[in-house]
MARBA-3410 file (N, C-alpha, C, O; in Angstrom, 1 decimal):
97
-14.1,5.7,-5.9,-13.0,6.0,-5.0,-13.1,5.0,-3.8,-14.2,4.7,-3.3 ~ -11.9,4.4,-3.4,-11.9,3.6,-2.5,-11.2,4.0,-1.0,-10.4,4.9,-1.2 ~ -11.3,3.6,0.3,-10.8,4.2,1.5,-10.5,2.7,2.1,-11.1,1.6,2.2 ~ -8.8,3.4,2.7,-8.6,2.6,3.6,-7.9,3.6,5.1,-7.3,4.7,5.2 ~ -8.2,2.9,5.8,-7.5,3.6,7.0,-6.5,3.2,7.2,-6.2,2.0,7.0
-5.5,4.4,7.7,-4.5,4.3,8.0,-3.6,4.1,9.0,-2.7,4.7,9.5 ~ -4.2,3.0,9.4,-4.0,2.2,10.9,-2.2,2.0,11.1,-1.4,1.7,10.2 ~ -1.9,2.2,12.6,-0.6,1.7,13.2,-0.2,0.6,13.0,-1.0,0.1,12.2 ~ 0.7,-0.2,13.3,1.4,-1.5,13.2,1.5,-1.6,14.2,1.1,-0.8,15.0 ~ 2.4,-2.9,14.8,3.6,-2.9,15.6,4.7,-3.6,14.5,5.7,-4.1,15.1
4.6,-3.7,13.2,5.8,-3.5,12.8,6.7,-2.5,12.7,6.3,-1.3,12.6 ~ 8.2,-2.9,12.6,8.9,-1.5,12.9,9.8,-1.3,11.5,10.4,-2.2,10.8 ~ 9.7,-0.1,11.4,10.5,0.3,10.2,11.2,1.5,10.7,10.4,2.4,11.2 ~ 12.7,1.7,10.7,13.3,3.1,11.4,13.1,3.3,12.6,12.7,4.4,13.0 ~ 13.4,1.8,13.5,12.7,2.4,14.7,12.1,2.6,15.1,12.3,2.8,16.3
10.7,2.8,14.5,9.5,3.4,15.0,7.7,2.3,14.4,7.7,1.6,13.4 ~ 7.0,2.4,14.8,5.9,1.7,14.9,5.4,1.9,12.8,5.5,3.0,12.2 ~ 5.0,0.9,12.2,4.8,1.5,10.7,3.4,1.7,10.6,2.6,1.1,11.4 ~ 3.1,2.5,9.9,1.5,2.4,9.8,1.4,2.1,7.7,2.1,2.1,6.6 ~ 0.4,2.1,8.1,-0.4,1.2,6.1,0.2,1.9,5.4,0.6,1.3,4.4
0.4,3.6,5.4,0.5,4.1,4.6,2.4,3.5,4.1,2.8,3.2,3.0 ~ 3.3,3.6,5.9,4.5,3.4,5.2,4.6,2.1,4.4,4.9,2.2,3.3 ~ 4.1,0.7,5.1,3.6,-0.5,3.9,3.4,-0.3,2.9,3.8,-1.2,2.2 ~ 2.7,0.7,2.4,2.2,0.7,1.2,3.6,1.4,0.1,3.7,1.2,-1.1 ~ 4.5,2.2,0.7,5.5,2.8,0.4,6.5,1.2,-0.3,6.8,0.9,-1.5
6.7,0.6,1.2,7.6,-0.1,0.7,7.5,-1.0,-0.5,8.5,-1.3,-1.3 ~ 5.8,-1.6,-0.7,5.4,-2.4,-1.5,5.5,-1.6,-3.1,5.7,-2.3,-4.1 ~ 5.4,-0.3,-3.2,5.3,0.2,-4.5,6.7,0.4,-4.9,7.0,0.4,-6.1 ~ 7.5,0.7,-4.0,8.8,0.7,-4.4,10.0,-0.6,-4.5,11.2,-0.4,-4.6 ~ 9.3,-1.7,-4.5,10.2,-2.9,-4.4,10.2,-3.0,-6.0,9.2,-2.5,-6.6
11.3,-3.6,-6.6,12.0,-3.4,-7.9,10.9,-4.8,-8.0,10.5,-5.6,-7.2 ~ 10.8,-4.9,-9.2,10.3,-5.9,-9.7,11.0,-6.5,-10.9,11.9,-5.9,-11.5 ~ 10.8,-7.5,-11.2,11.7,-8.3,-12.5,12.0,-7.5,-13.4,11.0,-6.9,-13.8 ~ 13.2,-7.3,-14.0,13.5,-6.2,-14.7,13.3,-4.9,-14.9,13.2,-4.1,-15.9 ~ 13.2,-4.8,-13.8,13.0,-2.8,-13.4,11.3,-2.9,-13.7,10.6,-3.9,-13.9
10.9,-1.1,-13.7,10.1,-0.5,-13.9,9.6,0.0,-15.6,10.4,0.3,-16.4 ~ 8.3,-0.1,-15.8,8.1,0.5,-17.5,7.6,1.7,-16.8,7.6,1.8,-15.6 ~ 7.4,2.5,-17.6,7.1,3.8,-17.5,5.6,4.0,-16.6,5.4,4.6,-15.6 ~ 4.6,3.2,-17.7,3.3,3.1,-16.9,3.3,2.8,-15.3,2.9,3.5,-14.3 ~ 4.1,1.6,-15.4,4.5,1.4,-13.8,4.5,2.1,-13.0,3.7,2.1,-12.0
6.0,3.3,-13.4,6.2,4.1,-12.7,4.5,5.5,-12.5,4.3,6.1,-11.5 ~ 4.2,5.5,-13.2,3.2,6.9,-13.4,2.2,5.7,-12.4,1.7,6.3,-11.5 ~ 1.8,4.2,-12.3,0.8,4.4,-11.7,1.3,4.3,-9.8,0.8,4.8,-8.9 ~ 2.4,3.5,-9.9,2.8,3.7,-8.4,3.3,5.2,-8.2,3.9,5.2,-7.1 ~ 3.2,6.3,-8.8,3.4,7.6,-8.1,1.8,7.9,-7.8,1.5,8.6,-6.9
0.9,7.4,-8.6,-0.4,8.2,-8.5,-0.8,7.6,-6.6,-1.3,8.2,-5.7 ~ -0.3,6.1,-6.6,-0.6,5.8,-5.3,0.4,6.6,-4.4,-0.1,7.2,-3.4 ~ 1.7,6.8,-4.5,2.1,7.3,-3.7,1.4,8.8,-3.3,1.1,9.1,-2.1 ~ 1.1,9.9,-4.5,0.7,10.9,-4.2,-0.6,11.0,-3.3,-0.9,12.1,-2.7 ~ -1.4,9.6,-3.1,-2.7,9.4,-2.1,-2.3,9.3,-0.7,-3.1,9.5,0.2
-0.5,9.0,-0.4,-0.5,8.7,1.0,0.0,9.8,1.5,0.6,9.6,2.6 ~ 0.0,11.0,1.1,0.4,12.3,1.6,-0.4,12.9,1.9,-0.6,14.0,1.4 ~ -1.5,12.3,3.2,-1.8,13.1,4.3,-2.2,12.6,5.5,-1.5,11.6,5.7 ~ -3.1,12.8,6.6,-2.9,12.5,7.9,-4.2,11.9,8.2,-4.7,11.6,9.3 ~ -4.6,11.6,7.1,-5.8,11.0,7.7,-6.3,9.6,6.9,-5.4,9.3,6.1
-7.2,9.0,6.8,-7.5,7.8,5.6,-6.8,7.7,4.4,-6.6,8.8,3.8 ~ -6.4,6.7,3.8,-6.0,7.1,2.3,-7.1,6.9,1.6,-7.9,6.0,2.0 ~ -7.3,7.6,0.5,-8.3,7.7,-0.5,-8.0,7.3,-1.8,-7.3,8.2,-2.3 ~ -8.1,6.1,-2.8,-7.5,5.9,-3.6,-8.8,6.2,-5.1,-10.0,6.3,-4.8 ~ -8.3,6.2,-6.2,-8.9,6.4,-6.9,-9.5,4.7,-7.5,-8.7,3.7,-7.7
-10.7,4.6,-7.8,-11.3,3.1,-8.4,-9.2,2.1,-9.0,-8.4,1.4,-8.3 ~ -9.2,2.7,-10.6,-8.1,2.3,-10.6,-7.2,2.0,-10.0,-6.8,0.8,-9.9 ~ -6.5,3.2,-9.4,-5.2,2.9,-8.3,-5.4,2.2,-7.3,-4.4,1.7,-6.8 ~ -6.8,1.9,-6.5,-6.9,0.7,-5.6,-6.8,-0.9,-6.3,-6.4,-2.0,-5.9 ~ -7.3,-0.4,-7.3,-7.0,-1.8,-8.3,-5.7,-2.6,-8.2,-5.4,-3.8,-7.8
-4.9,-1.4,-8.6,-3.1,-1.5,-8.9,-2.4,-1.7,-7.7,-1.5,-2.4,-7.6 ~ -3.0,-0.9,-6.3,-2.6,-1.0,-5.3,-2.5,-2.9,-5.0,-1.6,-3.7,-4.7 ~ -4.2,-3.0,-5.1,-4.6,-4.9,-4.5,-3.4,-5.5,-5.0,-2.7,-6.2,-4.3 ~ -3.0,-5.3,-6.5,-2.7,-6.1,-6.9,-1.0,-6.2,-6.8,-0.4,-7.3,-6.7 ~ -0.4,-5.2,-6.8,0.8,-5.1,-5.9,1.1,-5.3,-5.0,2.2,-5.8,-5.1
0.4,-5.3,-3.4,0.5,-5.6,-2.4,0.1,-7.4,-2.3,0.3,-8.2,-1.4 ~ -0.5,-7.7,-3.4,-0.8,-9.4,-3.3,0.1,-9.7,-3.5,0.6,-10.5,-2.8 ~ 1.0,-9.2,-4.8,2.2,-10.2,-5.0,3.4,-9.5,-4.2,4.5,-9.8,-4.6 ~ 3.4,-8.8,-3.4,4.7,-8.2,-2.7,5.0,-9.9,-1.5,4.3,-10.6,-0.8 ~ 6.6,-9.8,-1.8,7.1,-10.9,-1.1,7.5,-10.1,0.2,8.3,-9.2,0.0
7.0,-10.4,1.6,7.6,-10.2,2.7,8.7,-10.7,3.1,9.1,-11.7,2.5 ~ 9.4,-10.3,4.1,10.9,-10.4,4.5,10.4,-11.2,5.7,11.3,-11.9,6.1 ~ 9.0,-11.4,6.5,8.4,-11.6,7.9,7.4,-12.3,7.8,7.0,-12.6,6.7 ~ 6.8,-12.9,8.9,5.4,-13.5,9.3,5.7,-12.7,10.4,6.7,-12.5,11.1 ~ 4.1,-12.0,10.3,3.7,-11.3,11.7,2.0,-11.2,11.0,1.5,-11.4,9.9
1.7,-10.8,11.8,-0.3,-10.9,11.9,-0.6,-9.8,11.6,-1.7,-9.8,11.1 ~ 0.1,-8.8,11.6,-0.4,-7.4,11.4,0.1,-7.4,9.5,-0.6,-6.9,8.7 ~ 0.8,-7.8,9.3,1.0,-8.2,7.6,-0.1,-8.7,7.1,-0.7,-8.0,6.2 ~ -0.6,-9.7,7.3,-1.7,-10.3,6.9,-2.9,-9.6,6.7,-3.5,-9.5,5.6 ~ -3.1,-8.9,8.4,-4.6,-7.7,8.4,-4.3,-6.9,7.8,-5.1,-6.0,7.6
-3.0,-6.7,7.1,-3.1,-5.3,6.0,-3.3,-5.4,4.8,-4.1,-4.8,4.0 ~ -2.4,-6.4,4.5,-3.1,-7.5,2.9,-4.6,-7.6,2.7,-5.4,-7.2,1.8 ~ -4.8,-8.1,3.6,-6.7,-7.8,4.1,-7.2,-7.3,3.5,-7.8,-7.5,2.5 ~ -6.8,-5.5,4.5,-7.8,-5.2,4.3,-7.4,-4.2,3.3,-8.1,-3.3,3.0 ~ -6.1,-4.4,2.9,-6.0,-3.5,1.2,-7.1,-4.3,0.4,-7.9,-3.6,-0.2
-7.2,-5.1,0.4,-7.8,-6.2,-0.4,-9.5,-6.0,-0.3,-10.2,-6.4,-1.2 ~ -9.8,-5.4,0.6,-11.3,-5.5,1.1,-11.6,-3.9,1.6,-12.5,-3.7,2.3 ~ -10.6,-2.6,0.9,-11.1,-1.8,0.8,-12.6,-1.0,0.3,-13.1,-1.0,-0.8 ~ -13.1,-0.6,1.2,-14.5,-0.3,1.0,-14.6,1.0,-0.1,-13.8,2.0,0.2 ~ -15.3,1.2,-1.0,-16.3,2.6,-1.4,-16.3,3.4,-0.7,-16.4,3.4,0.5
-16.3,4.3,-1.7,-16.8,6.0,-0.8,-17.1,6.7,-1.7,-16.7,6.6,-2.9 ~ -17.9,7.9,-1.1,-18.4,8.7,-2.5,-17.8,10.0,-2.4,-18.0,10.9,-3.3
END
């Protein structure tokens, strides 16, 4: 199992300040070339089901896998610095037992 925290932004999404978890929302849900296969879909809900609570997200070995590797190839709409430290540190998610 891997942990990342679920740190603030100052990017804004709705007005309001985003934190990793909503990033992580937008990134699993951006359409990719020719839609969704099924697997797809079942593994971006397993990540989504990790960001429903209030504290660290906890991902499973796997789904941090699937996470990195979604969030590497998500194309941004922006340059801003707080994009980058989250690419980061999805990328450099630590262990936990």
């Amino acid at each position: 199992m891997k942990k990342l925290e679920n740190k603030q932004t100052t990017l804004k999404m709705n007005d309001k300040e985003a934190k990793y978890s909503d990033l992580i929302k937008v990134c699993i849900n951006a359409p990719v070339q020719g839609g969704f296969n099924i697997q797809q879909i079942k593994q971006r809900l397993r990540i989504a089901d990790a960001l429903e609570t209030d504290g660290d997200l906890k991902f499973e070995d796997n789904d941090a896998d699937n996470l990195q590797e979604i969030v590497s190839e998500f194309k941004w709409a922006t340059v801003h610095k707080d994009v980058v430290q989250f690419v980061e540190d999805v990328q450099n998610m630590k262990r936990v037992k």
